[in-house]
C-alpha positions as CSV (number, residue, x, y, z in Angstrom):
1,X,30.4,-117.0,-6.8
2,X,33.1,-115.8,-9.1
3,X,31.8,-117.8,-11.8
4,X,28.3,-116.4,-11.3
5,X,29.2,-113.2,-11.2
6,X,31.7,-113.8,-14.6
7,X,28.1,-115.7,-16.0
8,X,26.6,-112.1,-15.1
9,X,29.5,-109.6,-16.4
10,X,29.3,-111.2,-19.7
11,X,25.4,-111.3,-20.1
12,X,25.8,-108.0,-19.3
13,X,28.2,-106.7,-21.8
14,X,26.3,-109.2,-24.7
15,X,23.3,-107.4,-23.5
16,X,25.0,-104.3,-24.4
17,X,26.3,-104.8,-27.8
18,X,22.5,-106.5,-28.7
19,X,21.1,-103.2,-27.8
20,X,23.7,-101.3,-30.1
21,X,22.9,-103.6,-32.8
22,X,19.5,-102.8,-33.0
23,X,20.2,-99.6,-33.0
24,X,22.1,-100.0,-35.9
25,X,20.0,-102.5,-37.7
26,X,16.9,-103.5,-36.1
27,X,16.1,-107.2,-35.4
28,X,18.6,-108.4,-38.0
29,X,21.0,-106.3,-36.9
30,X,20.8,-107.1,-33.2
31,X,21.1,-111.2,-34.5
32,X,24.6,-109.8,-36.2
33,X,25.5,-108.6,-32.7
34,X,24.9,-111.3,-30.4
35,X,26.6,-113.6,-33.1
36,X,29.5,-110.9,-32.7
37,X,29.6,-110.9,-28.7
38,X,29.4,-114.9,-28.6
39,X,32.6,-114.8,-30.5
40,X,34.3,-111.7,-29.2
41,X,33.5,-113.6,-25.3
42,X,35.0,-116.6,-26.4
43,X,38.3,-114.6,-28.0
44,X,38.8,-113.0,-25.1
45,X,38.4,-116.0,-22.7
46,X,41.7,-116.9,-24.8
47,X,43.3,-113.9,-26.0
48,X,42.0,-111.0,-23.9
49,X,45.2,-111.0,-21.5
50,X,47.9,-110.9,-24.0
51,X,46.0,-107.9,-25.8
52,X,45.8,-105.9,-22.3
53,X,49.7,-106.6,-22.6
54,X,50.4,-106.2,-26.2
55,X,47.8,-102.2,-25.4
56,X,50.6,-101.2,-22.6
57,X,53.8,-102.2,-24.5
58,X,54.8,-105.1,-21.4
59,X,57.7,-106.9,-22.0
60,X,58.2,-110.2,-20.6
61,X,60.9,-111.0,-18.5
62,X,62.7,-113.6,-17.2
63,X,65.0,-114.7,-13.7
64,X,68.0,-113.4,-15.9
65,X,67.6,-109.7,-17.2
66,X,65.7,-109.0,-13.7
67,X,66.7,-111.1,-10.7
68,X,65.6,-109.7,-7.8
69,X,62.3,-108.6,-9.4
70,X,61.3,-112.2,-10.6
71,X,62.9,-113.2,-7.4
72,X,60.2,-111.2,-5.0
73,X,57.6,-112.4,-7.5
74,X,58.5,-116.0,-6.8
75,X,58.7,-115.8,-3.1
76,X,55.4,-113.8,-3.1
77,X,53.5,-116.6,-5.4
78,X,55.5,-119.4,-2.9
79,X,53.3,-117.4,0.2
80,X,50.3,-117.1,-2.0
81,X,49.9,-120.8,-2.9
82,X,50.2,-120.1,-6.5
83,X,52.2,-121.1,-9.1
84,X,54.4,-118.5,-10.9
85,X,53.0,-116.5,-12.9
86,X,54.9,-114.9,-16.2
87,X,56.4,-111.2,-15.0
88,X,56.3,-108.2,-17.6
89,X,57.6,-105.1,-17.0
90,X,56.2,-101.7,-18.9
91,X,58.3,-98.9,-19.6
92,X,56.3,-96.0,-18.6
93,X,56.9,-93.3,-15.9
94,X,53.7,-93.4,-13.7
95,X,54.3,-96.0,-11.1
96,X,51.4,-98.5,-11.4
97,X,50.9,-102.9,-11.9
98,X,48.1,-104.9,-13.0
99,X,47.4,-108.4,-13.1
100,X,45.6,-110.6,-15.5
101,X,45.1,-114.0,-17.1
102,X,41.8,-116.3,-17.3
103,X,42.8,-118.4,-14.4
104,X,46.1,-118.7,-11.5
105,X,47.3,-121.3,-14.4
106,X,47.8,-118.5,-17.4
107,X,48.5,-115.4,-14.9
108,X,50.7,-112.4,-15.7
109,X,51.6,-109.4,-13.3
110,X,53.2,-106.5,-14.8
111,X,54.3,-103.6,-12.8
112,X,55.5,-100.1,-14.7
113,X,59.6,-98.8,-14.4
114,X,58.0,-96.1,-12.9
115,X,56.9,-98.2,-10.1
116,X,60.2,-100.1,-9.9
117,X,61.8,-96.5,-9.7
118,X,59.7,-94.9,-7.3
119,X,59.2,-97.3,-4.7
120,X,61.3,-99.4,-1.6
121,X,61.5,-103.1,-1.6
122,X,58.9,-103.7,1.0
123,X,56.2,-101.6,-1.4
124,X,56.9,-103.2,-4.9
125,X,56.2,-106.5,-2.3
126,X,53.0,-104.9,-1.0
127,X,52.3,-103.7,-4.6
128,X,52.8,-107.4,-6.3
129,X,51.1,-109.1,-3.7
130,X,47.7,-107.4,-4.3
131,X,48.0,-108.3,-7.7
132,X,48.6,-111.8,-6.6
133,X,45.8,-111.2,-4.8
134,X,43.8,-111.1,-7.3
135,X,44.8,-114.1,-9.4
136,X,43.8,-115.4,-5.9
137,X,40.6,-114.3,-6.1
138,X,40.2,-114.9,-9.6
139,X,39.6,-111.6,-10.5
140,X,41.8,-111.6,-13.5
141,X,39.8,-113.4,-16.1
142,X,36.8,-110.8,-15.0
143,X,38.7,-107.7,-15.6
144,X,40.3,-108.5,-18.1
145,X,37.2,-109.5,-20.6
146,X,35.5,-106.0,-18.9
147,X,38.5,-104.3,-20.7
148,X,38.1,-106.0,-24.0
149,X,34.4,-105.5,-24.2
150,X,34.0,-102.3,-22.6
151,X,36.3,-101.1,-25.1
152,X,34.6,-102.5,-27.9
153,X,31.2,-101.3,-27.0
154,X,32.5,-97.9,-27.1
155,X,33.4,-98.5,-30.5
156,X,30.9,-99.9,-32.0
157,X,28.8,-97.0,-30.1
158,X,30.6,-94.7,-32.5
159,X,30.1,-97.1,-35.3
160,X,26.5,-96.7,-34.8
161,X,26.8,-93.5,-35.4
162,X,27.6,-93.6,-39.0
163,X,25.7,-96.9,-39.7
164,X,22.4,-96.2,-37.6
165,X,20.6,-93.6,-39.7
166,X,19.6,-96.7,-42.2
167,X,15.3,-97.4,-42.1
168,X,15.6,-100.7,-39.9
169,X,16.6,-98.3,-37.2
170,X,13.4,-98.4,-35.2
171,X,14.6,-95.1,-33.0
172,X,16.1,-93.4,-36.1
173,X,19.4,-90.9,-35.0
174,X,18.2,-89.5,-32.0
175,X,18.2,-92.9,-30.5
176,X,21.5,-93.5,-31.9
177,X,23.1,-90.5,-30.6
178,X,21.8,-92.0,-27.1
179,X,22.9,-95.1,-27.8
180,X,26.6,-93.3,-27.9
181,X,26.3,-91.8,-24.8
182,X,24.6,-94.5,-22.7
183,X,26.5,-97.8,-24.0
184,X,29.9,-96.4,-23.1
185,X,28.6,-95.0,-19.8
186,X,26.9,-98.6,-18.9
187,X,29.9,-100.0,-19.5
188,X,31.9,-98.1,-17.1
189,X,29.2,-98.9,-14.6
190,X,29.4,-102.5,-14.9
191,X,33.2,-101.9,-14.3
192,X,32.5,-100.1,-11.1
193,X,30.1,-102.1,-9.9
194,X,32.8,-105.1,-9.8
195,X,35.8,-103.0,-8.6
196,X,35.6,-100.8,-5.6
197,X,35.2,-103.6,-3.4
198,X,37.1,-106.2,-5.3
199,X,40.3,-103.4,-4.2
200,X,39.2,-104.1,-0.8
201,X,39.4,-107.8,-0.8
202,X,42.4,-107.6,-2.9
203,X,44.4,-105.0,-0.5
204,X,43.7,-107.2,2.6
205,X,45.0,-110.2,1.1
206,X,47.7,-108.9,-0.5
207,X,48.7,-107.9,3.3
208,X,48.4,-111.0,4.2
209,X,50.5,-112.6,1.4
210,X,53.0,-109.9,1.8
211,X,52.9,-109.8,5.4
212,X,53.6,-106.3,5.8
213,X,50.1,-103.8,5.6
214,X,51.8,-100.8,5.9
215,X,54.7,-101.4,3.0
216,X,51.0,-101.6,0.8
217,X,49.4,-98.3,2.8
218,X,52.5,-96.4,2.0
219,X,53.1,-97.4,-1.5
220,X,49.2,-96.8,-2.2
221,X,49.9,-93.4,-0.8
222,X,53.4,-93.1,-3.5
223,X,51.2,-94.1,-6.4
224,X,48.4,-92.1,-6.1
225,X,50.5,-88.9,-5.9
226,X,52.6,-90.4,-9.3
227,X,49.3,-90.9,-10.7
228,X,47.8,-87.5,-10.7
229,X,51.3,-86.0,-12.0
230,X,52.6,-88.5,-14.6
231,X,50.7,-88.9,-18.0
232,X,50.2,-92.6,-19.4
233,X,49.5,-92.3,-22.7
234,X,48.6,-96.0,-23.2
235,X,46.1,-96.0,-20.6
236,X,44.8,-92.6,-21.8
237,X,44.4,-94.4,-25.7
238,X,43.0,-97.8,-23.8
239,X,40.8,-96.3,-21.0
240,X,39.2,-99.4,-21.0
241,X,41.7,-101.0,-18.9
242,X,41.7,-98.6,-16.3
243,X,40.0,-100.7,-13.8
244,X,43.0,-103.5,-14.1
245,X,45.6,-101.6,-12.4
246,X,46.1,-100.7,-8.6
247,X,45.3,-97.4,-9.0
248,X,43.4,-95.4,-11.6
249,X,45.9,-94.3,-14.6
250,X,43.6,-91.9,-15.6
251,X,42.7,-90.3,-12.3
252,X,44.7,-87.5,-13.3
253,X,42.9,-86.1,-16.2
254,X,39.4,-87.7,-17.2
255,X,38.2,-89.4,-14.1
256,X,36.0,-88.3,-10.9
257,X,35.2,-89.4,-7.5
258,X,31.7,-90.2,-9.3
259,X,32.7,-92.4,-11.8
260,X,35.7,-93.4,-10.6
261,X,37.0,-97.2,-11.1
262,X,38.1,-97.4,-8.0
263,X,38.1,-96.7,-4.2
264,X,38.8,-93.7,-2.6
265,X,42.9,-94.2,-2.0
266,X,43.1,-92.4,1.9
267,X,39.9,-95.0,2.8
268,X,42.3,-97.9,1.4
269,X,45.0,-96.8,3.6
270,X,42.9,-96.6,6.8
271,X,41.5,-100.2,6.4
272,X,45.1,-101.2,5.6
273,X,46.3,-99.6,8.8
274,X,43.2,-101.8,11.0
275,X,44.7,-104.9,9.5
276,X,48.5,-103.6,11.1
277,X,46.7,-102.2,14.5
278,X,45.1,-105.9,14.7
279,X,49.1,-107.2,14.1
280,X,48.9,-108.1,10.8
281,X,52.5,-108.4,9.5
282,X,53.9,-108.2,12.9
283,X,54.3,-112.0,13.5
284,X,57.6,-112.1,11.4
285,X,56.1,-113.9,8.4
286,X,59.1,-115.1,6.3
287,X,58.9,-113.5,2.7
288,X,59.7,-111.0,-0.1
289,X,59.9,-108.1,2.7
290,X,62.2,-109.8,4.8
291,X,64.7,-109.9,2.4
292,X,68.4,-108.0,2.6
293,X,71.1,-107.4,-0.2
294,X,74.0,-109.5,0.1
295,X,76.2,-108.2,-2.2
296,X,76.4,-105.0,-4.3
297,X,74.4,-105.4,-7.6
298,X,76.7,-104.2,-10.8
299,X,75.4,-101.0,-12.9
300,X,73.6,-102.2,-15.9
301,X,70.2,-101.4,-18.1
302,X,68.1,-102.4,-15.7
303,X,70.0,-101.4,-12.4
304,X,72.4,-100.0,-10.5
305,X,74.9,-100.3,-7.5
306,X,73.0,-102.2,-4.5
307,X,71.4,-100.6,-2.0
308,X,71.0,-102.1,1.6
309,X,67.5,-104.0,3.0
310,X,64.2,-102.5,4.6
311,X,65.8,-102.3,8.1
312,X,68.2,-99.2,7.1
313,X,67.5,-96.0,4.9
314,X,66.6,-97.4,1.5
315,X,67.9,-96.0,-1.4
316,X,65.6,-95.4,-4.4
317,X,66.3,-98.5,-7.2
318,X,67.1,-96.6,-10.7
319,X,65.5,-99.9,-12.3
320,X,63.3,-103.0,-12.3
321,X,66.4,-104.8,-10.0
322,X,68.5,-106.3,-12.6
């Protein structure tokens, strides 16, 4: 099914960019297109993941410059059946994490300092472990080439609008200036159309890998508030990518209920607390939640002075635990 349903995404994004080509250029110029999309698939099969990273500044990092972080991440993949994926970290305010890569193989989670600032233990856990979920799922290699396309249509949308007015435009400009409003839009509807309920799927297992549906209910409820406060200006130049992470960067400022990338966050929360009335979490699974601080961590760039585990008051991290 998921490779059917990649088969579909991408006939329907080539679709796309034939249509703005002949718009552009007529029959020839719809051949130049479909020539461009069968490469620009194939590039991103490859490359689309590191240029999601390279769009949101993540930095890679390692067991070293933040343990306990890479630590939870391991632990998490060990539950998950997966193998480790690489962990970036982005410096920006708004707590938030996406996942990507073209298979569980090539993965990459990356989770914002604002995240690492904002929440407990238990919800980075619940946080990392949907994103797991997804490399689960397979998800990854979907959203990912949506982003690289979808922001390419748009693009070359506006390039039409320069380029169009030539006489092997069969629809001459007004069908160009449609062409600039409804590409972009039919983008953004294909992303829909694959995310709302790939969140679901991804929420529930993520409980299940991190044991714990609640840590995930409340640090759903933590991000959503941080996301309607705290400007990301990398998502606001790529919005794109909006559909990758586990909560809408944009929500904020330029996104509705209607056209809104993913589902509604209080509807997330209530089928995350079915999964804990059902006992979800409450057999004691052993994992990344269950863990307790041994020792004080020294002050340094990315941390501070330990705190104590999940079973007493947490104190708020000042870093991505290094």
């Amino acid at each position: 099914m998921n490779y059917i349903r990649t088969a579909m995404l991408l006939a329907a994004m080539t679709a796309l960019f034939m249509g703005i080509g002949f718009m552009i250029g007529g029959q020839s110029g719809m051949l130049i297109a479909l020539l461009i999309a069968a490469a620009m698939n194939l590039f991103s099969y490859w490359n689309a993941d590191k240029m999601v990273l390279r769009m949101h500044h993540a930095r890679e990092v390692n067991e070293r410059e933040a343990p306990e972080f890479y630590r939870m991440i391991q632990r998490l993949a060990q539950n998950a059946e997966l193998p480790m994926p690489k962990v970036y970290i982005i410096n920006n305010p708004q707590p938030n994490a996406f996942a990507t890569g073209r298979n569980p193989q090539n993965a990459a989670v990356a989770a914002t300092t604002g995240l690492l600032d904002m929440l407990t233990p238990d919800e980075i856990a619940g946080v990392m472990a949907h994103e797991l979920a997804h490399v689960k799922h397979h998800d990854t290699l979907i959203m990912t080439i949506t982003a690289t396309i979808a922001g390419a249509i748009s693009m070359l949308a506006n390039f039409a609008f320069f380029f169009g007015g030539n006489r092997n435009n069969p629809l001459g400009i007004v069908g160009v200036i449609l062409m600039m409003v409804v590409a972009p839009l039919a983008a953004m509807v294909v992303q829909m159309a694959i995310s709302r309920t790939r969140e679901y799927a991804a929420d529930r297992r993520g409980a299940e890998i991190c044991g714990e549906p609640m840590s995930l209910a409340s640090a759903l409820a933590k991000i959503s508030r941080g996301v309607e406060h705290i400007h990301n200006p990398d998502a606001e130049a790529n919005p794109a990518t909006a559909h990758m992470f586990i909560m809408n960067p944009l929500s904020g400022e330029r996104m509705d209920n209607l056209f809104s990338t993913h589902p509604n966050t209080q509807n997330r929360i209530n089928e995350l607390r079915k999964l804990a009335d059902a006992g979800l979490g409450t057999g004691g699974r052993s994992g990344p939640t269950s863990f307790t601080r041994q020792a004080p961590r020294q002050s340094g760039p990315w941390g501070s002075a330990g705190s104590t585990g999940p079973s007493s008051e947490p104190r708020r991290p000042k870093g991505p635990w290094g």
